[in-house]
C-alpha positions as CSV (number, residue, x, y, z in Angstrom):
1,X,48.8,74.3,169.9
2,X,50.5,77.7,170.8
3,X,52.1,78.2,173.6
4,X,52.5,75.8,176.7
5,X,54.1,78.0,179.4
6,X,52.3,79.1,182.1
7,X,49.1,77.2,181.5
8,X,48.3,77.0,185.1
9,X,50.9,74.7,187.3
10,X,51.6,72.2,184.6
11,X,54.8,72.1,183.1
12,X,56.4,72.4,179.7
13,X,59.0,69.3,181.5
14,X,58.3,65.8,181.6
15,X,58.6,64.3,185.2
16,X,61.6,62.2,184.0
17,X,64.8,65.0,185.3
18,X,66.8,62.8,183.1
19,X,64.8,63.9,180.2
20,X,64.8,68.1,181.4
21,X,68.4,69.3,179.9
22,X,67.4,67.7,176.4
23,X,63.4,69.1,176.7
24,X,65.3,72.4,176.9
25,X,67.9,71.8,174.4
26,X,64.4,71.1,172.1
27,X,62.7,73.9,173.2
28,X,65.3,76.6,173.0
29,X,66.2,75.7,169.2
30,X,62.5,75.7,168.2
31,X,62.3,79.4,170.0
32,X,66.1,80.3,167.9
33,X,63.6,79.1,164.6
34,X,60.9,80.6,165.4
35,X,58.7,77.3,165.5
36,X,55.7,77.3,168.0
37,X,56.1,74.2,170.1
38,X,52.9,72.3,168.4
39,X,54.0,72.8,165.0
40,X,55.8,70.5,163.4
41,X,59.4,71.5,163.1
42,X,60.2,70.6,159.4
43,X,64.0,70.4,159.1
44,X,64.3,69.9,156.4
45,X,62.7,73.1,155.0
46,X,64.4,75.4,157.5
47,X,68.2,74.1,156.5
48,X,68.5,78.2,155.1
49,X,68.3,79.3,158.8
50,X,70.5,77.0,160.2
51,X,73.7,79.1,160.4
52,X,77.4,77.6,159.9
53,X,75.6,74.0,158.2
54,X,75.1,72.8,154.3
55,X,73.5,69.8,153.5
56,X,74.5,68.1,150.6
57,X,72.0,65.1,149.4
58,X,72.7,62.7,146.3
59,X,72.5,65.0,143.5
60,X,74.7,67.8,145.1
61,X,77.3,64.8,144.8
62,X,77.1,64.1,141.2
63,X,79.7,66.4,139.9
64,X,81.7,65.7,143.2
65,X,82.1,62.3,143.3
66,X,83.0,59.2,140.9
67,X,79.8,57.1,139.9
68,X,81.0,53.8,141.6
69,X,81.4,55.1,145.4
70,X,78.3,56.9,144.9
71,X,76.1,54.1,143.4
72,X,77.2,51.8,146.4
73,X,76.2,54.8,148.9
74,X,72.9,55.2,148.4
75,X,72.6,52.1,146.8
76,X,73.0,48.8,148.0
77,X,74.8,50.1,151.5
78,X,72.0,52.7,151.4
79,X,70.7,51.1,154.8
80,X,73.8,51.1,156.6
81,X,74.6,55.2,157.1
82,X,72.1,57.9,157.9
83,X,74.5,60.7,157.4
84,X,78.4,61.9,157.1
85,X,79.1,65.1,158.9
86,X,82.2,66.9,158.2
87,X,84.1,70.0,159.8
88,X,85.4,72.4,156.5
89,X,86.9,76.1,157.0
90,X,84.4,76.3,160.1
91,X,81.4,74.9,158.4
92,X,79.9,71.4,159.3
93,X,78.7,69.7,156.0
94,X,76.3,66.9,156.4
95,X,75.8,64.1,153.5
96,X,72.5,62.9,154.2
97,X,71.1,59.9,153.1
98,X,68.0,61.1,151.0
99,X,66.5,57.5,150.2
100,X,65.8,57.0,153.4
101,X,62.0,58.2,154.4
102,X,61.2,62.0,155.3
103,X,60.6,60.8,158.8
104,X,63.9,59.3,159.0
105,X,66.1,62.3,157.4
106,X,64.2,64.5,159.9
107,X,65.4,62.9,162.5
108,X,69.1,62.7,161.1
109,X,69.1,66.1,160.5
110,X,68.4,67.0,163.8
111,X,70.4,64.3,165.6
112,X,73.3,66.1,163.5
113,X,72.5,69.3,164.5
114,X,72.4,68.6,168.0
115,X,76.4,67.3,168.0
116,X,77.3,70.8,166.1
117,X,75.0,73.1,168.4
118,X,76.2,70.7,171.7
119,X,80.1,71.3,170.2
120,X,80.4,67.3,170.6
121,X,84.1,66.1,169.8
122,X,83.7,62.6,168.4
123,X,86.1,59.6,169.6
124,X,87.5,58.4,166.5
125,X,86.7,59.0,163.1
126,X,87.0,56.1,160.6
127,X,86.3,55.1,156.9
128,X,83.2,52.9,156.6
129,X,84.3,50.1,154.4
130,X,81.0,49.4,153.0
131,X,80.3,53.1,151.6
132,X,83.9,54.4,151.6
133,X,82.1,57.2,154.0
134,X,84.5,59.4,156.7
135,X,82.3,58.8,160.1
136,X,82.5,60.0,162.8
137,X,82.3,57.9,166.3
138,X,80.6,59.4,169.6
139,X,80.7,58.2,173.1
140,X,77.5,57.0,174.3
141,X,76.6,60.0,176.4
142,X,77.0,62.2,173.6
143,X,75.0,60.0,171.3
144,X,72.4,60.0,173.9
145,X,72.4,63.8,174.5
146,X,72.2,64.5,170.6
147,X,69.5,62.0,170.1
148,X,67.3,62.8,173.4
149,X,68.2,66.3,172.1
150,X,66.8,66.1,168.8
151,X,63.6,63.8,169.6
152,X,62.3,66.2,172.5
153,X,62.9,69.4,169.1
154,X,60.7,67.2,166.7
155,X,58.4,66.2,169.7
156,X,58.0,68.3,172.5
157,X,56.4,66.7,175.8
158,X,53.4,69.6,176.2
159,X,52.1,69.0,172.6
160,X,52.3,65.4,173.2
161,X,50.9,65.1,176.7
162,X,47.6,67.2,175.4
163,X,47.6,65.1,172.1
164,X,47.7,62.4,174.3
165,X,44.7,63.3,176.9
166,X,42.6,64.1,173.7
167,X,42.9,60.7,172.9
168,X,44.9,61.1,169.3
169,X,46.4,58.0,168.5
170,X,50.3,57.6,167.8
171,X,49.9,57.2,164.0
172,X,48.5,60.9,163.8
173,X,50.5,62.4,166.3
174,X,53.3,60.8,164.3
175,X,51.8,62.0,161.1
176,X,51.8,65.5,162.9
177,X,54.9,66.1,163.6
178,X,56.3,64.3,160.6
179,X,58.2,61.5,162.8
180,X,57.8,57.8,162.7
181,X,56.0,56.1,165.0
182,X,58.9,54.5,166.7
183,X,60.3,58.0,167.7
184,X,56.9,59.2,169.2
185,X,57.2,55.9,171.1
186,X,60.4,57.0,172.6
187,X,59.4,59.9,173.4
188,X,56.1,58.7,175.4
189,X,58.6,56.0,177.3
190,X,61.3,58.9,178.3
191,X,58.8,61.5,179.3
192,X,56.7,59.1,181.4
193,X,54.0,59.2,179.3
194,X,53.7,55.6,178.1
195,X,52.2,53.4,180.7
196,X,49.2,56.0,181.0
197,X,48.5,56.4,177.4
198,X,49.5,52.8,176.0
């Protein structure tokens, strides 16, 4: 894919302004990791170089937590949380829900990083009842900003207008950029790229 800029008046933007602070929220952490904007981003194998976060998944909990609380986590409430984030000595700690597909924990990961790097002060916080989880409530516009955020990282609108015009279907470009399907759907609706390619 290399690199979009400058290829001659098109731009690395979608024509949706709505959609430019979060394109360049995507952008600029994929230039901080050093992740050409075609590439698939792989969160989950770049946690190392995200500085001030640690993600802790099921078996990092073991020794942590009681066998009970832990089975009904990723158990049978497993559906109902994606993550926990948590603010310790200046380090965020995410809990991420590892039975949940690749596709889905990239995503997570991401929509997590975006409240850190954004410095997003949730509402409330409250204990899930289900899970016995800490979580953390946002306002809507700072749900929207992380998420918009995080989907224009894992799926930038230059790779996926030209994976678009040479005809590659949604399943591959989802395939790709190790996304579901749903979330390169999004991003063809918010960038304006939906009613020409659908």
């Amino acid at each position: 894919m290399g690199n979009f800029r400058g290829k001659g008046k098109r731009s690395d933007l979608p024509p949706n302004p709505r959609q430019w602070v979060a394109e360049r929220n995507g952008l600029d952490l994929r230039k901080s990791l050093n992740v050409e904007v075609g590439a698939p981003l792989k969160p989950l194998e770049l946690l190392d170089q995200l500085p001030g976060l640690t993600v802790l998944r099921r078996r990092d909990l073991m020794s942590l937590v009681t066998a009970g609380p832990l089975a009904e986590a990723f158990g049978r409430s497993r559906s109902r949380w994606s993550a926990a984030t948590f603010a310790v000595n200046g380090m965020h700690v995410v809990v991420l829900n590892d039975t949940h597909a690749v596709t889905r924990q990239n995503a997570t990961i991401m929509e997590e990083l975006f409240h850190i790097r954004l410095k997003h002060e949730p509402e409330r916080l409250y204990q899930c009842a289900q899970t016995g989880l800490i979580r953390r409530q946002f306002s809507r516009a700072k749900e929207d900003e992380a998420y918009w955020s995080a989907a224009a990282a894992l799926v930038p609108y230059a790779p996926l207008r030209e994976m678009l015009e040479s005809g590659r279907p949604r399943d591959e470009i989802a395939h790709h950029f190790e996304v579901s399907e749903d979330l390169v759907a999004f991003r063809m609706k918010v960038t304006k790229l939906w009613r020409r390619y659908q």
